[in-house]
VEXGU-434567 format. One record per residue (C-alpha): x, y, z. Coordinates in nm, 4 decimals, always signed. Example, Ala and Ser with C-alpha at 12.3 -4.5 7.8 and 13.67 -1.06 7.14 Angstrom:
# VEXGU-434567
- +1.2300	-0.4500	+0.7800;
- +1.3670	-0.1060	+0.7140;
END
This chain:
# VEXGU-434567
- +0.0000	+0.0000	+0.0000;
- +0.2993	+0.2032	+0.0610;
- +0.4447	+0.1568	-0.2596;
- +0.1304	+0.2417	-0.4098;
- +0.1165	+0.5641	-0.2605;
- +0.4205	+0.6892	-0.3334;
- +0.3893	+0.5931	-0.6948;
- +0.0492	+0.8001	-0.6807;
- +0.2475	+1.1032	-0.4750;
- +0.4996	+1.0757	-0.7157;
- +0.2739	+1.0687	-1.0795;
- +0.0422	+1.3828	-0.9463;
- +0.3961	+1.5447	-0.8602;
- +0.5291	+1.5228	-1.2296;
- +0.2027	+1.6505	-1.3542;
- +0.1969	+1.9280	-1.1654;
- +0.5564	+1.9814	-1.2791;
- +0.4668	+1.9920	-1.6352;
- +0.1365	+2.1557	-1.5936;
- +0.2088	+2.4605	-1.3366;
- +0.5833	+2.5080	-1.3868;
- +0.7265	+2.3309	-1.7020;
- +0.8705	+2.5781	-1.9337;
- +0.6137	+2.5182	-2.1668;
- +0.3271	+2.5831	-1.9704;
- +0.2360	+2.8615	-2.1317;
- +0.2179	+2.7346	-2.5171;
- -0.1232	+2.6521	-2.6062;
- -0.1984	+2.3338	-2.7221;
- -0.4198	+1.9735	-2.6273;
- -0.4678	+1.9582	-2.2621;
- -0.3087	+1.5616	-2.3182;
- +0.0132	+1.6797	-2.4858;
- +0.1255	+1.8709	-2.1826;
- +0.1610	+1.5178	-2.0025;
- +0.2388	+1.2907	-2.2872;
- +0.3800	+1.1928	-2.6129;
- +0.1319	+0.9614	-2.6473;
- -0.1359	+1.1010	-2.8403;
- +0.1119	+1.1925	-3.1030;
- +0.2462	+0.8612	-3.1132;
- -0.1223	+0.7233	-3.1722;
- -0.2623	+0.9875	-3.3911;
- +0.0484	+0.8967	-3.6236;
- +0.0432	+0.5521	-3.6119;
- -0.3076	+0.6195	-3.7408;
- -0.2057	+0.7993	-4.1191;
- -0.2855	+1.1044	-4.1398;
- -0.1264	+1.3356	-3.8336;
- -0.0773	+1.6093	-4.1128;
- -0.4568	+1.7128	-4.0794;
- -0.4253	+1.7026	-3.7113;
- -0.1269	+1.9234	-3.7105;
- -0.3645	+2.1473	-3.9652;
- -0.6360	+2.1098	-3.7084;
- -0.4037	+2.1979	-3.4059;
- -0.2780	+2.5205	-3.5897;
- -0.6240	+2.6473	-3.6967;
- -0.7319	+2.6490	-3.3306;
- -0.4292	+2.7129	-3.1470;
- -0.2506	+2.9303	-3.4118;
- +0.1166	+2.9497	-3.4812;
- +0.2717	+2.7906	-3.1510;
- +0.1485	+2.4946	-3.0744;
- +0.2897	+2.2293	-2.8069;
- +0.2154	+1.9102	-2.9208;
- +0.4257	+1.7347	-2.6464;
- +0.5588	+1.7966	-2.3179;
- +0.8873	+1.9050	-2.4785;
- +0.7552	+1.9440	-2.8237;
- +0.6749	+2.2469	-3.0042;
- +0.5087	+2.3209	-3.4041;
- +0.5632	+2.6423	-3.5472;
- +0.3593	+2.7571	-3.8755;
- +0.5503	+3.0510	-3.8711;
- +0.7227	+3.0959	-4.2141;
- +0.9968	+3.3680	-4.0370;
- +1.0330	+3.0866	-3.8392;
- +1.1785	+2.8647	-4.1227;
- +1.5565	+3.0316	-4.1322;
- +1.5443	+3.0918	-3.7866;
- +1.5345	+2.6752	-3.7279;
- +1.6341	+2.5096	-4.0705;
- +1.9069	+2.7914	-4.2775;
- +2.2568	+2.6784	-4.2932;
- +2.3479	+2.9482	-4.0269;
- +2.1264	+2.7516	-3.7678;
- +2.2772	+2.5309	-3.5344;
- +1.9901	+2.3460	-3.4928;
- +2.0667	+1.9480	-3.4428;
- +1.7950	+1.6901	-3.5344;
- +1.5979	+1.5166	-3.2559;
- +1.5837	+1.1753	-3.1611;
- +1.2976	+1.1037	-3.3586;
- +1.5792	+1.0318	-3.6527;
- +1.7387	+0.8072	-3.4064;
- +1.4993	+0.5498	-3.4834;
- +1.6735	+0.5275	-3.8659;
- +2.0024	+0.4690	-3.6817;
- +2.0741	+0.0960	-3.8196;
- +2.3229	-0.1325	-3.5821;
- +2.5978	-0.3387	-3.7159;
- +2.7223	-0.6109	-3.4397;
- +2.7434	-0.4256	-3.1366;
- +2.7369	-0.0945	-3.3499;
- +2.5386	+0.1778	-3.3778;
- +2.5033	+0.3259	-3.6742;
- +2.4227	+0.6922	-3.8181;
- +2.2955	+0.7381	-4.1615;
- +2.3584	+1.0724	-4.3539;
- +1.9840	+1.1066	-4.3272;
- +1.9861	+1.0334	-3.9062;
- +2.2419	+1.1884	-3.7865;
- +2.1822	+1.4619	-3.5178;
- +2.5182	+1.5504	-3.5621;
- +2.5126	+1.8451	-3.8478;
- +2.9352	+1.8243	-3.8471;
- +2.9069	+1.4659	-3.9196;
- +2.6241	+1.5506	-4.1757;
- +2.8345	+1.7516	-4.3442;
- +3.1582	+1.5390	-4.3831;
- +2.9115	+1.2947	-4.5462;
- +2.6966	+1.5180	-4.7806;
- +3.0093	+1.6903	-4.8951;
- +3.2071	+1.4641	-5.1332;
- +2.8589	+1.3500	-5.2733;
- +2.6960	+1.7014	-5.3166;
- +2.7884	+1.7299	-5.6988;
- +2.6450	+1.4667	-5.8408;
- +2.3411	+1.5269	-5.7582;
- +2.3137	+1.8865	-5.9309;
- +2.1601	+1.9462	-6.2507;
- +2.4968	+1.9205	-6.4604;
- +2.5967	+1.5784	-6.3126;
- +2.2501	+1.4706	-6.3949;
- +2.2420	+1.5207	-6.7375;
- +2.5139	+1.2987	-6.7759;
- +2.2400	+1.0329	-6.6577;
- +1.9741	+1.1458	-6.8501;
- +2.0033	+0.8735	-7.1246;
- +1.9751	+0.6317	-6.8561;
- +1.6631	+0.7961	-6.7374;
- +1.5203	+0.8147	-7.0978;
- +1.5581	+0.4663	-7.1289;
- +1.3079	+0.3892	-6.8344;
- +1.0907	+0.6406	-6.9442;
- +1.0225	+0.4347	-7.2351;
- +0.9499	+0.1514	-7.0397;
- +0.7107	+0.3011	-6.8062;
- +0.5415	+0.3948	-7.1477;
- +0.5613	+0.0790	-7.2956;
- +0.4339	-0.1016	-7.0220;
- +0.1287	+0.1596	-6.9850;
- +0.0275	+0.0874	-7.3642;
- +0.0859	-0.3046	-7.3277;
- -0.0830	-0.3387	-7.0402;
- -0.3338	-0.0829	-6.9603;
- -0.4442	+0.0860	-7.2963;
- -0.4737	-0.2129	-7.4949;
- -0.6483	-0.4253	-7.3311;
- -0.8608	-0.1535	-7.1777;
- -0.7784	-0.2254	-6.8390;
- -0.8059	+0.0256	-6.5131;
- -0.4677	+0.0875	-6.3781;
- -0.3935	+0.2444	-6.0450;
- -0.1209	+0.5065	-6.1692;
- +0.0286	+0.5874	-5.8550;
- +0.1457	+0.2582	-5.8014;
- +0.2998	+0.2717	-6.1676;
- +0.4742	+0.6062	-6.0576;
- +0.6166	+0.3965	-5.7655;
- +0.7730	+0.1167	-6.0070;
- +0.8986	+0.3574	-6.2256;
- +1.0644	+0.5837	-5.9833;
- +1.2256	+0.2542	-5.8109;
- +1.3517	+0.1428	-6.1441;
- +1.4775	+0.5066	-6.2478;
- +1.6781	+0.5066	-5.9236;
- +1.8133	+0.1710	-5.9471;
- +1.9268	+0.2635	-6.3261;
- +2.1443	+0.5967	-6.2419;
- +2.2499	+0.4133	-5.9006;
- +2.3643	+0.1005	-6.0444;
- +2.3116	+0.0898	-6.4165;
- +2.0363	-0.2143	-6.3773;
- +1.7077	-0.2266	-6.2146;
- +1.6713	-0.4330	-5.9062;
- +1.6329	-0.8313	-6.0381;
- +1.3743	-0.8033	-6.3454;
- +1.2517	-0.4294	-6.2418;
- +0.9698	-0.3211	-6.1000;
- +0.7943	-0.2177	-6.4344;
- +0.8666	-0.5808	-6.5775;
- +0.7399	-0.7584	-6.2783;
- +0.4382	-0.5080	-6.2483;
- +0.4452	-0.5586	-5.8782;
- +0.6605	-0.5894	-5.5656;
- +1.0663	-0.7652	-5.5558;
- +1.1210	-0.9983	-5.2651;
- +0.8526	-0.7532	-5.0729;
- +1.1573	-0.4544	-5.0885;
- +0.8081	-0.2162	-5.1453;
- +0.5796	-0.4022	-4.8752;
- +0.8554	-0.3905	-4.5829;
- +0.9825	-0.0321	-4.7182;
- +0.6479	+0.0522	-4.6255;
- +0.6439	-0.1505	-4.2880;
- +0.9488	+0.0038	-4.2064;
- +0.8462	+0.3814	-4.2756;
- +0.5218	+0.3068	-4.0519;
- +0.7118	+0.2182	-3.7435;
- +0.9979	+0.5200	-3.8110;
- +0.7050	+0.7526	-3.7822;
- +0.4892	+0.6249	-3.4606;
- +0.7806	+0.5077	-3.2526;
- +1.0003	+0.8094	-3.3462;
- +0.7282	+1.0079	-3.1613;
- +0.8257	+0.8510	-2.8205;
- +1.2077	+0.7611	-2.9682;
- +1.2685	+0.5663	-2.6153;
- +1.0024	+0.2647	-2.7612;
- +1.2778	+0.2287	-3.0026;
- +1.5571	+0.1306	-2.7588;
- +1.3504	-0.1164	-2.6109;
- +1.2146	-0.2759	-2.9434;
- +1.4439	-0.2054	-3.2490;
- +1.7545	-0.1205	-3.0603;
- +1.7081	-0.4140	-2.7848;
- +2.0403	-0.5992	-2.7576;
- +1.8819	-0.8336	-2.6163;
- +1.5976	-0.9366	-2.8370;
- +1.5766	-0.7129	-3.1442;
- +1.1624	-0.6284	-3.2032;
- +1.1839	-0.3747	-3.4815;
- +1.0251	-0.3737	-3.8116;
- +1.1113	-0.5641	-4.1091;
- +1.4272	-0.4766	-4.2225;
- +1.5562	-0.3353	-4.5415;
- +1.7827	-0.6489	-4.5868;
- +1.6695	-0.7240	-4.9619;
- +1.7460	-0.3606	-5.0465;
- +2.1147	-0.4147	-4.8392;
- +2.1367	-0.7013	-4.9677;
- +2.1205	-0.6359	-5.3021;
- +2.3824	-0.3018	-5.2651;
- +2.6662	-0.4924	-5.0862;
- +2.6240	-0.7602	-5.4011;
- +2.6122	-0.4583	-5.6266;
- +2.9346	-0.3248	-5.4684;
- +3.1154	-0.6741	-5.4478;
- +3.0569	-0.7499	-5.8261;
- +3.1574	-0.3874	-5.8921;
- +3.5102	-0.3769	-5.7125;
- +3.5879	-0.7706	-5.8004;
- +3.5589	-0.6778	-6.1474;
- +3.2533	-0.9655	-6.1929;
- +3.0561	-0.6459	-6.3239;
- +3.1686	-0.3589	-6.4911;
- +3.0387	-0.0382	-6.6053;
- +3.1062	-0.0019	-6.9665;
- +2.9142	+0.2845	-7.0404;
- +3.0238	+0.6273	-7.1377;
- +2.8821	+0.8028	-6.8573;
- +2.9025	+0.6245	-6.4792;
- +2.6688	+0.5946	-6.2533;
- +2.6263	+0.7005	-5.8912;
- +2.8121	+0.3484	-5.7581;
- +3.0968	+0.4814	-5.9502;
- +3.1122	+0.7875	-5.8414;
- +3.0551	+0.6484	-5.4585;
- +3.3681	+0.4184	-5.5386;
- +3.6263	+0.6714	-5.7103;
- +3.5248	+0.8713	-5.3856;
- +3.6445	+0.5946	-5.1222;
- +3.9234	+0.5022	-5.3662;
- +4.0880	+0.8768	-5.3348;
- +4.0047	+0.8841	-5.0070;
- +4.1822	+0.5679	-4.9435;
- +4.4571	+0.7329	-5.1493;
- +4.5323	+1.0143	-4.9225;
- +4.5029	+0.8024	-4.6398;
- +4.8150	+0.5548	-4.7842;
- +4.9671	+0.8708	-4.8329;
- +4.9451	+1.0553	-4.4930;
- +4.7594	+1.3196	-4.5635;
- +4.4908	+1.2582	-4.3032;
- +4.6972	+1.2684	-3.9996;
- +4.5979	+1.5534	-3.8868;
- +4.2217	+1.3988	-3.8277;
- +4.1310	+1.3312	-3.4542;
- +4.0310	+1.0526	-3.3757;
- +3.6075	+1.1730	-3.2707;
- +3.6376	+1.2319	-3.6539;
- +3.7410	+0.8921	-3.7409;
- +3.3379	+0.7886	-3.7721;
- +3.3412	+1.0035	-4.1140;
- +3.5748	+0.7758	-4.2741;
- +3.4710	+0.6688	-4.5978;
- +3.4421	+0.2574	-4.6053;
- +3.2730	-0.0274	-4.7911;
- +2.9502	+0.0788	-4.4895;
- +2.9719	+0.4720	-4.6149;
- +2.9355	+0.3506	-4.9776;
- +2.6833	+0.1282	-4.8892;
- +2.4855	+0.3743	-4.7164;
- +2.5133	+0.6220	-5.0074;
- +2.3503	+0.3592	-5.1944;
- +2.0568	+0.3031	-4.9565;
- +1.9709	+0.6680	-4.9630;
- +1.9381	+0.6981	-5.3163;
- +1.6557	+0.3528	-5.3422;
- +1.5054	+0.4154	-5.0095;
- +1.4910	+0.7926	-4.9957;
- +1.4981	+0.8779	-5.3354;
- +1.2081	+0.7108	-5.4913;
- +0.9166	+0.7949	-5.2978;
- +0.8861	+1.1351	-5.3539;
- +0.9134	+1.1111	-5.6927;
- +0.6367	+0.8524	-5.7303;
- +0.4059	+1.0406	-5.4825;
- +0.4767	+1.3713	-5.6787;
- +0.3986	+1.2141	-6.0093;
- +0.0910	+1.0410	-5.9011;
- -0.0378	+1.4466	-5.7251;
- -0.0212	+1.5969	-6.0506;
- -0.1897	+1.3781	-6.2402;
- -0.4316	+1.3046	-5.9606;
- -0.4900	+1.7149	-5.9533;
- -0.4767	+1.7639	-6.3479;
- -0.7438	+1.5291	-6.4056;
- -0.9720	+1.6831	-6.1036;
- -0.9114	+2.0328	-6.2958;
- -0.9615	+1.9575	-6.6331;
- -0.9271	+2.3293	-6.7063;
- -0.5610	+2.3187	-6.5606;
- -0.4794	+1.9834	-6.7982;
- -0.6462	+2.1539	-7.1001;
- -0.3822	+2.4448	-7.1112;
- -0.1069	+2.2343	-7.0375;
- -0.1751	+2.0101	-7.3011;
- -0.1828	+2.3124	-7.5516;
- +0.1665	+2.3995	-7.4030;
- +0.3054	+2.0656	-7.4621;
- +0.1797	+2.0541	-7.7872;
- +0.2855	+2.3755	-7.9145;
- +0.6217	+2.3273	-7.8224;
- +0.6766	+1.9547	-7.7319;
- +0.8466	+1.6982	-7.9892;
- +0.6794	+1.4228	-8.1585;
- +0.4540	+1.1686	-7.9294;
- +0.7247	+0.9013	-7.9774;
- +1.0019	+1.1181	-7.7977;
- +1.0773	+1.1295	-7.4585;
- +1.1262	+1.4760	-7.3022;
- +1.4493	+1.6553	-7.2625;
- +1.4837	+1.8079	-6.9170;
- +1.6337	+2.0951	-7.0499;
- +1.3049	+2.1185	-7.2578;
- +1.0928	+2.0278	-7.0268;
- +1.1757	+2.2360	-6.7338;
- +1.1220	+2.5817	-6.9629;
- +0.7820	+2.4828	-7.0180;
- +0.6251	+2.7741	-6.7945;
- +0.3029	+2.6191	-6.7198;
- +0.4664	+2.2677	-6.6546;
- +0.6623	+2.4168	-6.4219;
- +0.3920	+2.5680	-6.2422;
- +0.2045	+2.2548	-6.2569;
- +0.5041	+2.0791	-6.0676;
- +0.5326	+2.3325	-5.8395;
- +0.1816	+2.3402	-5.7244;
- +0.1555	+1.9547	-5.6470;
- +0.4535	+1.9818	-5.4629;
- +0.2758	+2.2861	-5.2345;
- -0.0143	+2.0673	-5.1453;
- +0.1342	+1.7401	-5.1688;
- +0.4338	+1.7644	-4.9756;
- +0.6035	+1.4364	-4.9986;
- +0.7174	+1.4339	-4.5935;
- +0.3725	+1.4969	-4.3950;
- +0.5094	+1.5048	-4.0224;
- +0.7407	+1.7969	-3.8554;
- +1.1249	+1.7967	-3.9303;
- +1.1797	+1.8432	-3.5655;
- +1.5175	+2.0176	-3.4779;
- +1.6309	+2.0880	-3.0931;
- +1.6827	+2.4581	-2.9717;
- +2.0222	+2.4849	-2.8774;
- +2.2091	+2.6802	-2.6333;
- +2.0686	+3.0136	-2.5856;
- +1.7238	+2.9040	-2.6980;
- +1.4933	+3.0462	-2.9510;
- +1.3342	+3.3864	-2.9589;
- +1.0036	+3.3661	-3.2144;
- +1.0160	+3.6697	-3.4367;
- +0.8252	+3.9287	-3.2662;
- +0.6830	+4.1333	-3.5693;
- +0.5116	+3.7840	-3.6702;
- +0.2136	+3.6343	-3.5354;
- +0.4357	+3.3693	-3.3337;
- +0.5066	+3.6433	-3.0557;
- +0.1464	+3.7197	-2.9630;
- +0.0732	+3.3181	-2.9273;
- -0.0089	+3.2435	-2.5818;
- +0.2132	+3.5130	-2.4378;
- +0.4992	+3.2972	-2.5851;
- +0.8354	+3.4800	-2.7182;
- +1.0468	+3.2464	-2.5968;
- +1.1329	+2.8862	-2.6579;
- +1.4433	+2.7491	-2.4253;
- +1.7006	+2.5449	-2.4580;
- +1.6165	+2.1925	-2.5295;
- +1.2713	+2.2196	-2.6688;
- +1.1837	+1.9922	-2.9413;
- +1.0644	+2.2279	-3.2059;
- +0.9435	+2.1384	-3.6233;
- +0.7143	+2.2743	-3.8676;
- +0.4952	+2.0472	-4.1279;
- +0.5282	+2.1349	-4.4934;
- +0.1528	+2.0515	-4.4675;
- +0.0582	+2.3340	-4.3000;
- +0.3189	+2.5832	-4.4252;
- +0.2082	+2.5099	-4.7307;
- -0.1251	+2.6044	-4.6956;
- +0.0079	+2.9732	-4.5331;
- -0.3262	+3.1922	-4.6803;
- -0.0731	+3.4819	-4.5951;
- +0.1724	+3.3389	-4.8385;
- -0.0363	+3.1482	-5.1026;
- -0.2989	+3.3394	-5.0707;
- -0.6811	+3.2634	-4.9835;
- -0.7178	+2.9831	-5.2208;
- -0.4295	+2.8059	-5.0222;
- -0.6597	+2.5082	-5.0074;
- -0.6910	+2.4472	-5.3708;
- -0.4826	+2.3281	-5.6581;
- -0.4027	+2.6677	-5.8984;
- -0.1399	+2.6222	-6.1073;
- -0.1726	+2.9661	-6.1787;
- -0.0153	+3.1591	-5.8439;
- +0.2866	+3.0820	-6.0004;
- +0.2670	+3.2842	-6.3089;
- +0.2129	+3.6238	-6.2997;
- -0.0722	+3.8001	-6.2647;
- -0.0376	+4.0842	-6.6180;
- -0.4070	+4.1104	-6.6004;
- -0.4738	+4.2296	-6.2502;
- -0.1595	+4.4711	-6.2570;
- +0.1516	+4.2891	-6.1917;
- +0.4749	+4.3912	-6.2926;
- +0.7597	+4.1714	-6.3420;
- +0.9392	+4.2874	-6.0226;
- +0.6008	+4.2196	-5.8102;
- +0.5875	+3.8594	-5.9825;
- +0.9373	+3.8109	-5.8831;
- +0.9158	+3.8951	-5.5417;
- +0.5789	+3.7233	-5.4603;
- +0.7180	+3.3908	-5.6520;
- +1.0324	+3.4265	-5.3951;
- +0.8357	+3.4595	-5.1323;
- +0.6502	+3.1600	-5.2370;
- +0.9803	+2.9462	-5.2550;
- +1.1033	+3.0607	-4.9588;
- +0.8508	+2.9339	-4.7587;
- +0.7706	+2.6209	-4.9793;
- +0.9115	+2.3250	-4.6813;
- +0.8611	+2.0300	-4.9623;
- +1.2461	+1.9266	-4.9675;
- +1.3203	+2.1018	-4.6494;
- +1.4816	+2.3502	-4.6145;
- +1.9178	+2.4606	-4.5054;
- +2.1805	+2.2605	-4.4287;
- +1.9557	+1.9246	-4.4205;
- +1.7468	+1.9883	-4.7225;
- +1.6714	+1.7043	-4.9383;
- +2.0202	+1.6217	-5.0713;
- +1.8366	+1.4179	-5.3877;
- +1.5845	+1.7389	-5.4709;
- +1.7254	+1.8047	-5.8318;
- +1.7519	+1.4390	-5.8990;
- +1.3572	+1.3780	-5.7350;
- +1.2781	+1.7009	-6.0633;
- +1.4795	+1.5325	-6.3062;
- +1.2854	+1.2538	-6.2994;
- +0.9794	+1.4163	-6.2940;
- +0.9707	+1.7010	-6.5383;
- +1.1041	+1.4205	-6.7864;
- +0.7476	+1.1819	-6.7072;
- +0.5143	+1.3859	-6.7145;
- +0.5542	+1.5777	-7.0534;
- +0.6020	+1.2191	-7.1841;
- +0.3401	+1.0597	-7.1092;
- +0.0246	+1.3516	-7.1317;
- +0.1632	+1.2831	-7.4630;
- +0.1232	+0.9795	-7.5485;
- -0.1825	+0.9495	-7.3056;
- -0.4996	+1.0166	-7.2157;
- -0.5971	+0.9459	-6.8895;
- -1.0048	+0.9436	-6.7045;
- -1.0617	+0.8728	-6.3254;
- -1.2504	+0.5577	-6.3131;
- -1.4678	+0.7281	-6.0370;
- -1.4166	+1.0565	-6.0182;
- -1.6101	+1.1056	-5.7143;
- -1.3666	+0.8651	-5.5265;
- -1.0865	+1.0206	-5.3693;
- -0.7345	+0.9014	-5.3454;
- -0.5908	+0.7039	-5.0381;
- -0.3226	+0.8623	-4.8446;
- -0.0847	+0.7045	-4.5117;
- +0.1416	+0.9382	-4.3397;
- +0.4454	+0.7364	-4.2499;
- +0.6862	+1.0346	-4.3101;
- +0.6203	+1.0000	-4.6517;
- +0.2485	+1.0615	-4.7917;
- +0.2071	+0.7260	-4.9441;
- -0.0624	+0.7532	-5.2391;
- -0.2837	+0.4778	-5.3450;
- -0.6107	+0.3835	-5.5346;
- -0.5634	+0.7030	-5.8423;
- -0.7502	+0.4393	-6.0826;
- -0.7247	+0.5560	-6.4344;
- -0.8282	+0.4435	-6.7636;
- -0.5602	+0.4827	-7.0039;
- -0.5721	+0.5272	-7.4015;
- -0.3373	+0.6183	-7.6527;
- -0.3852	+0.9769	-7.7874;
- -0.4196	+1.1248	-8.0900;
- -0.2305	+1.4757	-8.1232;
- -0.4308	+1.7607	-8.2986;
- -0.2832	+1.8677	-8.6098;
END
C-alpha cells in the first residue's frame, strides 16, 4: 500500500511539474500533450497526423505544443530561424529510430544523424552529383526507363482496356529510375517488368516507414524494441534492399561487373570517392584527423549507405509527386487543357521522350510541378530540430510572438514545422491556399503585376515552400527527385490520355513520413495529337 502511494504522490507530482511550472506551460496546445507523447504517437500511427497538425494550428494558431517538450511552429519567419545553414539546430531523436546497428554498433545514416558536423563530412564529397549538370550525364539512362514506363502503360493498360492504379505505376517507375542511375540495372527483373513488388523490398519499405514515424514520436520505444540488444523487435528490415547493394558493390570492385558505359553511374562515383580517399590516407595526408572524426571515414559501410539513400529515400517522392499531378490535373480539367496546348505547341513528336532541359522551360509545366509539390508535400510530419544553447526567440513582428504570451522557446525544446501546414500559409499562397491553382505561379499581367512584383511574390513563395526542407539538411536528392519528374510527365500527357474511373472517389493517403498515395484508378488510351 505504501508503494502504491508513493507511486500516486509521485505521478500527481510530475504533472503538476509539467502543468504549473514546465517551461512550456504557457504554449497553447491539447490539454493531453502537456503530459504525454502519447497522443502523437497514436494519432500517427493512425495515417494522417498532417490534418491534425492542420487542425491543431487552426485552433491554437502558430505555436502549438504538441508534447511535453515538443513544439510546431507555422511561422514561415520561423523557417531560417530553425532550418538555414546558419542555424545550429541538431535533429531530434525522432531520426534516431533510422540509426541501423551493425554487431554491437550503432550506426548513423547521412539522413539520421543529429550531428550536423558529421552531416556535413558525409553530404560533402557526394553534393555534386546530384546537381543538374551531373545529372544530365544520366539522362540517357533515365530516358531509357521512361520508355518503359510507357511501354508497359500501352501493353498493359491501354490495350487491353484495363483500369490501372497510376500511382502505383509512378512507384515502379521511380524505383527502377533510381536503381538505373544508381547502379546501371534495375533491381532483379525491375519493377515495371514484374508489375508488382521484388522480394517484398516495397511491402517492408512501407512496414518500415510506418514504425519510423509512430515510434520516433516517443524515440525511447525504439531502444527497447528495435535497438534491444537483447531481443531485437523492430520492423522488417531493409535487408533485400542491403542485400542487393553490398552484391552490387562486391561485383563492382571484383571486377565480376563492370560499367562499360560512357557516362558512370552514382556506384561509380561512390567508389572513385572511397578510392581517393583511401589514397590520401596511404599517403598521410589525413593525420591531422582526430580521432572523434574517425566515424566520417569513408568505407565499404559509407558507400553502402550512399547507396541506400538513393533507393530508399529517393524514390518515394518522386512517385508520390507524379501520381499528385496527375491526380490534380485530371480533377481540374481546365488546368490539364492548357497544359496540353503547351506541350503541344512546343513539345516533340509523341514518340520522344522529353528533354529536361526542354521540359523544365515549359512555364506552365513548371507551375504545374510546383503546385503539387505545395499541397502534396512528400514528408507529412514535422522535421523536428532541438533549440540549442541560448534558446529560440520567435520573431516578434510575426504572429508567433502574440501566441499564448509565448516569445520564448528554451534550450532543449523539441521544435518542427509540417510542410503541410506551411504550405497552406493563406498569408503566403494566398486565400485559395486550399486548392490546386497552377496559376499563383505565373504572374498576374491582367490584374496589374509587374515583373518585379511577380518576382518577389514567386520568392516569397519558394522561400517558404518546406517540400524538400529547407538549409543545411534539405533534401540532398531534390534536383535528382525534378529530373525525374519534369522528364514523365511531358512524356506521357503525350502519349496518353488518362479518365478517373470514379471521379467522385478520392485518393488514399498514409502518413508514415512520406504521404504514401494509393487507389488514383485511371483508364488509359493512346492519344491522338491535334494537327
Amino acid at each position: 500500500m505504501a508503494l502504491l502511494t508513493l507511486v500516486l504522490v509521485l505521478a500527481a507530482t510530475f504533472a503538476a511539474y509539467r502543468y504549473y511550472f514546465h517551461p512550456l506551460r504557457r504554449v497553447p496546445g491539447p490539454l493531453l500533450a502537456k503530459f504525454t507523447d502519447a497522443q502523437r504517437f497514436f494519432d500517427t500511427a493512425g495515417g494522417r497526423a498532417e490534418l491534425t497538425h492542420r487542425l491543431l494550428h487552426a485552433k491554437y494558431g502558430p505555436v502549438v505544443r504538441i508534447g511535453p517538450n515538443t513544439v510546431s511552429l507555422s511561422d514561415p519567419q520561423c523557417i531560417k530561424l530553425i532550418y538555414s545553414n546558419k542555424a545550429n539546430f541538431p535533429k531530434s531523436d525522432f531520426y534516431a529510430v533510422n540509426d541501423i546497428t551493425q554487431g554491437d554498433q550503432r550506426v548513423c545514416t547521412l539522413f539520421g544523424t543529429r550531428d550536423n558536423g558529421l552531416h556535413q563530412k558525409l553530404r560533402a564529397p557526394v553534393q555534386k552529383y546530384y546537381k543538374v549538370s551531373a545529372l544530365l550525364k544520366l539522362e540517357h539512362r533515365v530516358d531509357s526507363v521512361v520508355e518503359d514506363f510507357c511501354a508497359k502503360l500501352e501493353e498493359r493498360f491501354a490495350k487491353p482496356g484495363k483500369a490501372c492504379d497510376i500511382a502505383e505505376w509512378f512507384l515502379f517507375y521511380a524505383w527502377d529510375a533510381i536503381a538505373d542511375v544508381t547502379f546501371s540495372k534495375p533491381i532483379k527483373e525491375g519493377f515495371l517488368n514484374k508489375g508488382g513488388d521484388i522480394d517484398d523490398l516495397l511491402s517492408t519499405a512501407e512496414q518500415a516507414l510506418d514504425y519510423f514515424a509512430a515510434v520516433g514520436q516517443i524515440p525511447l520505444l525504439d531502444e527497447l524494441l528495435d535497438k534491444n540488444p537483447i531481443h531485437r523487435m523492430g520492423p522488417p528490415s531493409f535487408q533485400a534492399a542491403a542485400d542487393f547493394c553490398v552484391k552490387k558493390l562486391v561485383a563492382r570492385t571484383t571486377g565480376a561487373e563492370t560499367n562499360d558505359t560512357d557516362n558512370q553511374d552514382y556506384l561509380d562515383h561512390f567508389l572513385a570517392i572511397k578510392a581517393e580517399a583511401d589514397a590520401a590516407k596511404a599517403a598521410g595526408h589525413q593525420q591531422e584527423e582526430a580521432a572523434a572524426d574517425r566515424d566520417a571515414d569513408i568505407t565499404d559501410a559509407t558507400v553502402v549507405g550512399w547507396m541506400l539513400l538513393n533507393i530508399l529515400a529517393g524514390a518515394d517522392t518522386t512517385a508520390t509527386t507524379l501520381a499528385a499531378v496527375l491526380y490534380h490535373l485530371l480533377r481540374n480539367p481546365r488546368a490539364l487543357a492548357r497544359l496540353r496546348r503547351e506541350l503541344d505547341d512546343a513539345g516533340p513528336a509523341t514518340a520522344a521522350v522529353w528533354r529536361y532541359e526542354d521540359a523544365v522551360r515549359l512555364e506552365y509545366l513548371d507551375a504545374v510541378v510546383k503546385e503539387a509539390l505545395r499541397v502534396h508535400p512528400g514528408v507529412g510530419l514535422p522535421l523536428e530540430r532541438v533549440v540549442p544553447a541560448g534558446g529560440l526567440a520567435l520573431p516578434e513582428d510575426g504572429s508567433s510572438a502574440g501566441a499564448g504570451s509565448v516569445g520564448f522557446l528554451p534550450p532543449g525544446t523539441i521544435v518542427g514545422m509540417n510542410a503541410w501546414v506551411v504550405n497552406n500559409d493563406k498569408a503566403v499562397f494566398g486565400p485559395d491556399a486550399d486548392s490546386f491553382v497552377p496559376e499563383r505561379w505565373l504572374r498576374a499581367a491582367a490584374d496589374g503585376e509587374d515583373e518585379r512584383q511577380w518576382e518577389e511574390r514567386v520568392k516569397r513563395m519558394k522561400d517558404v515552400m518546406l517540400s524538400f526542407g529547407a538549409g543545411r539538411r534539405v533534401c540532398l536528392g531534390r534536383e535528382l527527385s525534378l529530373f525525374e519528374i519534369y522528364k514523365v510527365v511531358p512524356t506521357v500527357l503525350g502519349r496518353f490520355d488518362f479518365e478517373l474511373v470514379d471521379p467522385k472517389k478520392e485518393w488514399e493517403l498514409t502518413n508514415s513520413w512520406f504521404v504514401r498515395v494509393k487507389g488514383v484508378d485511371v483508364k488509359i488510351k493512346p492519344r491522338v495529337t491535334p494537327n
